[in-house]
C-alpha positions in Angstrom: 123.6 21.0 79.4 120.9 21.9 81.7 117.9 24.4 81.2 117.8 26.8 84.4 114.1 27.1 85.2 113.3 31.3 84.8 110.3 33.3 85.5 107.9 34.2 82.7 105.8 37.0 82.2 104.4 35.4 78.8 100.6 34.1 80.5 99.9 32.9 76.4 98.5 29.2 77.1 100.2 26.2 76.1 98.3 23.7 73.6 99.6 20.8 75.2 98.9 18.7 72.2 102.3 19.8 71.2 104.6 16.9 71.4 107.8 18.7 71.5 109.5 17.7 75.0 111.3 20.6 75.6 108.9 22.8 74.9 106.3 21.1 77.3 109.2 20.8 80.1 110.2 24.7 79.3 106.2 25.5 80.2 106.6 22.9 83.3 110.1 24.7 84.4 108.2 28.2 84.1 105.3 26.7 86.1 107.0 25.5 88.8 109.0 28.7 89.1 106.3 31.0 89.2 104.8 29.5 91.9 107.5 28.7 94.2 110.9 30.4 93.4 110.3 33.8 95.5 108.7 31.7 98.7 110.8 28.4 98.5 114.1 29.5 96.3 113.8 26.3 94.5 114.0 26.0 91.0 113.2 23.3 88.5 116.6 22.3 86.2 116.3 19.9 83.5 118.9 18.4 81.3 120.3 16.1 84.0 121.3 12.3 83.4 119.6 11.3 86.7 117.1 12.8 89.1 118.6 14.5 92.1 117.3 17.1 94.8 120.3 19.9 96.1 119.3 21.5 98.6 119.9 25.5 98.9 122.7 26.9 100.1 123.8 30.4 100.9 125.4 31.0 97.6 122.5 29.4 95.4 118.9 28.4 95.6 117.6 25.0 95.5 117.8 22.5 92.7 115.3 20.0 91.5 117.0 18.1 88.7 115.1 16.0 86.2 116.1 13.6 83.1 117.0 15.5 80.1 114.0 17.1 78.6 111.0 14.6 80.1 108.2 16.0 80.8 107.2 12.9 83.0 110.6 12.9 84.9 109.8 17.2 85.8 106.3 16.5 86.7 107.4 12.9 88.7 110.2 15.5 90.8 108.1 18.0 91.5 106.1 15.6 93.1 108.8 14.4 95.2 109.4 17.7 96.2 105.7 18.4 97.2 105.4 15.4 100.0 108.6 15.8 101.3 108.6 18.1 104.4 110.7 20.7 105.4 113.2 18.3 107.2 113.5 16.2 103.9 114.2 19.4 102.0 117.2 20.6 103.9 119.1 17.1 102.5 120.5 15.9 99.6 117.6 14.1 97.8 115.3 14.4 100.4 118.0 12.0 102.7 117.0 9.1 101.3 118.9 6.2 99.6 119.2 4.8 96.1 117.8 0.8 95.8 119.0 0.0 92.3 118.1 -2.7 90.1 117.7 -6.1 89.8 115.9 -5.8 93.1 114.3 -8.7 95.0 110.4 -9.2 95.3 110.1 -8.0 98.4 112.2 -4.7 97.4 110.1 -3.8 95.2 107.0 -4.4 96.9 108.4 -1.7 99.5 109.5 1.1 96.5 105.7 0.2 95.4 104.3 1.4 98.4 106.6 4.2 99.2 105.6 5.3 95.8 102.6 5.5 96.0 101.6 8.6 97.0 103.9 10.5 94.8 103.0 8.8 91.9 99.4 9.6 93.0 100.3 13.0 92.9 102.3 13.1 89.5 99.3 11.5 87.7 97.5 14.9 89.3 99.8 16.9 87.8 99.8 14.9 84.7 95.9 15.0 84.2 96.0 19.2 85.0 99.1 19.4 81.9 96.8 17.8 79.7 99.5 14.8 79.8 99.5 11.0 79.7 100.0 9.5 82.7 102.3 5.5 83.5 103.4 4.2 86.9 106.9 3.7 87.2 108.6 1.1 88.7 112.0 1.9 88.5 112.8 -1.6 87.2 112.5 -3.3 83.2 111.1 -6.5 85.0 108.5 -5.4 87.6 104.9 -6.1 87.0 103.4 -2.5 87.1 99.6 -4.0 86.6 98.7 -4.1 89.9 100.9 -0.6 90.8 98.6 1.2 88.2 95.5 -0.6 90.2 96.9 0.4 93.9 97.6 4.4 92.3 93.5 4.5 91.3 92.6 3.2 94.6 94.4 5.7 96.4 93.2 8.2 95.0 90.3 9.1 97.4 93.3 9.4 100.5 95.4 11.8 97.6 92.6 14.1 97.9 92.0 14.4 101.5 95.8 15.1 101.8 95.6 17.4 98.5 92.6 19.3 100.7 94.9 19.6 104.0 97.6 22.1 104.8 100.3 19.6 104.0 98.7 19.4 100.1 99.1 23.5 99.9 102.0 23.2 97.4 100.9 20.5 95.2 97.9 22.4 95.3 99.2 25.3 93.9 101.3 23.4 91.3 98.3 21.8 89.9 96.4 25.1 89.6 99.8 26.5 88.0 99.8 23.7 85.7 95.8 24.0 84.7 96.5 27.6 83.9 99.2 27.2 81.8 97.9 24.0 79.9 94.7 25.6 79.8 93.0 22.3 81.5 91.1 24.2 84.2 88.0 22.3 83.9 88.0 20.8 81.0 87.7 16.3 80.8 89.7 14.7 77.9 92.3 17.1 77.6 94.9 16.2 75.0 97.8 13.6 75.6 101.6 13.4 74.8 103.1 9.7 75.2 106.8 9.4 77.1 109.5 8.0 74.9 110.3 4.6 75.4 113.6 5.4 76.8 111.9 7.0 79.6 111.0 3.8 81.9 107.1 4.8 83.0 108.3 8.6 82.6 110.4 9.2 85.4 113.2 6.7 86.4 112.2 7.8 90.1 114.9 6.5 92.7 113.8 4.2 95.5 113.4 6.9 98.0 111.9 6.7 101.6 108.5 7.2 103.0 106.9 10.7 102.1 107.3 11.9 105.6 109.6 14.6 107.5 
């Protein structure tokens, strides 16, 4: 059953060294709407056996599925959602194909660095929800190690995007996220760890490059 993202008028802060998943990916859902569903019309849906972006039609708004009740897998969508331009939000899942597993070494070198940036982004997102952040590589036998190395390097380039006019979204989903986490400024803010289950948090699909 999925859990339709609605707006909130409760501004109580979350202690997000509450473990319960739902109740973390309730405050995410809430977030996420109160920043985006009047101007975008997009709303935040978990419950979903797989990820998947719907683009809005004239009978219903936007939908940004995530896994069940994973925090990780909300936070790792929303990111998606934030890089991809306007183009990419007008097609299903951003128009971009599904590489499953086992994939070859040079496949997944190529999700790795399409990845990157949103991963970049989700372990902002992560860090302002007072979450633990893991790279994801989609796949039980990649060697993340050197993913997790490439994400902290590109940090520095996250931020100059984060700062330009393309960032505005993510931008305001982080400062959502700090003011309903109450993280805003804080360093060693509480962490929940993913299930197991939850491959790096987010089972992202092998998607495209982050462009229009």
């Amino acid at each position: 059953m999925t859990h339709s993202a609605a707006n909130s008028t409760n501004t109580r802060v979350l202690d997000a060294s509450d473990r319960d998943d739902r109740r973390l990916a309730d405050a995410i859902e809430k977030t996420f709407a109160q920043c985006f569903a009047q101007d975008y019309r997009t709303e935040l849906v978990g419950g979903a056996l797989e990820p998947l972006y719907e683009p809005a039609s004239s009978a219903q708004p936007a939908r940004l599925l995530y896994r069940e009740d994973f925090p990780a897998s909300a936070l790792h969508e929303v990111a998606h959602w934030c890089v991809a331009g306007e183009a990419r939000r007008q097609r299903v899942d951003f128009g971009y194909p599904y590489i499953a597993g086992p994939r070859s070494a040079d496949q997944q070198a190529t999700f790795f660095a399409l990845e990157l940036r949103t991963q970049s982004l989700e372990k902002q997102f992560a860090q302002a929800a007072g979450l633990d952040f893991l790279p994801s590589a989609d796949n039980l036998q990649a060697d993340l190690n050197g993913f997790g190395g490439d994400i902290v390097a590109y940090e520095p380039q996250l931020l100059d995007w984060l700062a330009k006019p393309a960032g505005a979204r993510a931008r305001r989903f982080i400062q959502g996220l700090e003011s309903t986490f109450g993280t805003r400024g804080e360093e060693g803010a509480p962490q929940t760890q993913r299930p197991e289950r939850h491959v790096g948090g987010n089972d992202s699909p092998f998607r495209g490059p982050d462009v229009d």
